[in-house]
C-alpha positions in Angstrom: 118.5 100.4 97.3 120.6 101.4 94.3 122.4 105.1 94.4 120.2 105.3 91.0 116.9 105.1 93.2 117.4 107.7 96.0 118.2 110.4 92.8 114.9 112.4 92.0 116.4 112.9 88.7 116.7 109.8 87.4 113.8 108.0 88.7 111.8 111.2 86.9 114.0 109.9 83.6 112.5 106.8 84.6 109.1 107.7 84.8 109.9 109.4 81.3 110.7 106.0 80.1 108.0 104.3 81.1 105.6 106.8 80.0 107.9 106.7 76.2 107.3 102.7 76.5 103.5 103.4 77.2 103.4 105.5 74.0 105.8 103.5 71.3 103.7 100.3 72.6 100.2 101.6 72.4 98.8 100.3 69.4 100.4 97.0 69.7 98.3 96.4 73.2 95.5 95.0 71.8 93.3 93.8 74.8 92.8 95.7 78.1 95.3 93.5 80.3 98.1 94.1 77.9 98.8 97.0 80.2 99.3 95.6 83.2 102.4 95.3 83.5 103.1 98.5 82.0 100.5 100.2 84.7 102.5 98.5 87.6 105.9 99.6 86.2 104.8 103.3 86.2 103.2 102.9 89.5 106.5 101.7 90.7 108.3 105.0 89.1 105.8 107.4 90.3 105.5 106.1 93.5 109.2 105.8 94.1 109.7 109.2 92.9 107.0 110.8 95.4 108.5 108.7 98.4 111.6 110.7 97.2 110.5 114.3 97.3 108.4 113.6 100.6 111.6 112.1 102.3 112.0 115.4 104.0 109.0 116.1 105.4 107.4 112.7 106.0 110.2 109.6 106.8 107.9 107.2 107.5 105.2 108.2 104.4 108.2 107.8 102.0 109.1 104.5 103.4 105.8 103.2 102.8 105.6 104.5 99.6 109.3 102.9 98.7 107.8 99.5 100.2 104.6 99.9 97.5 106.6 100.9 94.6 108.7 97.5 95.4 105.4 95.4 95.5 104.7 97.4 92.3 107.8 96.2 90.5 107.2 92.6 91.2 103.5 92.8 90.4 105.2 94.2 87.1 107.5 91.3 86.2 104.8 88.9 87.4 102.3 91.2 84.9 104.9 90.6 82.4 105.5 87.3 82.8 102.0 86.1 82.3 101.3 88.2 79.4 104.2 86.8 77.4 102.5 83.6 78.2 99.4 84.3 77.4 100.2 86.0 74.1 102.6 82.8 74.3 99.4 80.4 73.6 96.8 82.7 72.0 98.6 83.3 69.3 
């Protein structure tokens, strides 16, 4: 993975983002599945960032969690995806 992963910093700035993304975009989310992919990109951030402060007690707990916050980012893009497509042709 990117240097920019394994730093509990910046995935905590990148939690921080998602959570500023969750909160500019709020009102415009109109129907429950709006945020998915918004709900899988924080997953990914959180869970990333936990597999990161457990690396030192747990290796193989933060190796799982790295491999769910992965699944978590493609869930995201596939999320996003299919809502631009859906707002695509309901609107």
């Amino acid at each position: 993975m990117a240097k920019v992963f394994q730093s509990k910093t910046w995935m905590g700035v990148c939690l921080a983002l998602v959570v500023l993304g969750i909160i500019l975009t709020f009102s415009s989310r109109t129907a429950w599945w709006c945020f998915t992919d918004v709900f899988f990109f924080f997953m990914a951030a959180f869970l990333q960032l936990m597999s990161l402060v457990l690396a030192k007690t747990g290796l193989s707990a933060a190796a799982k969690l790295q491999v769910i916050a992965m699944v978590c980012v493609v869930l995201g893009v596939l999320a996003l995806i299919g809502e631009a497509i859906a707002f695509y042709f309901l609107d």
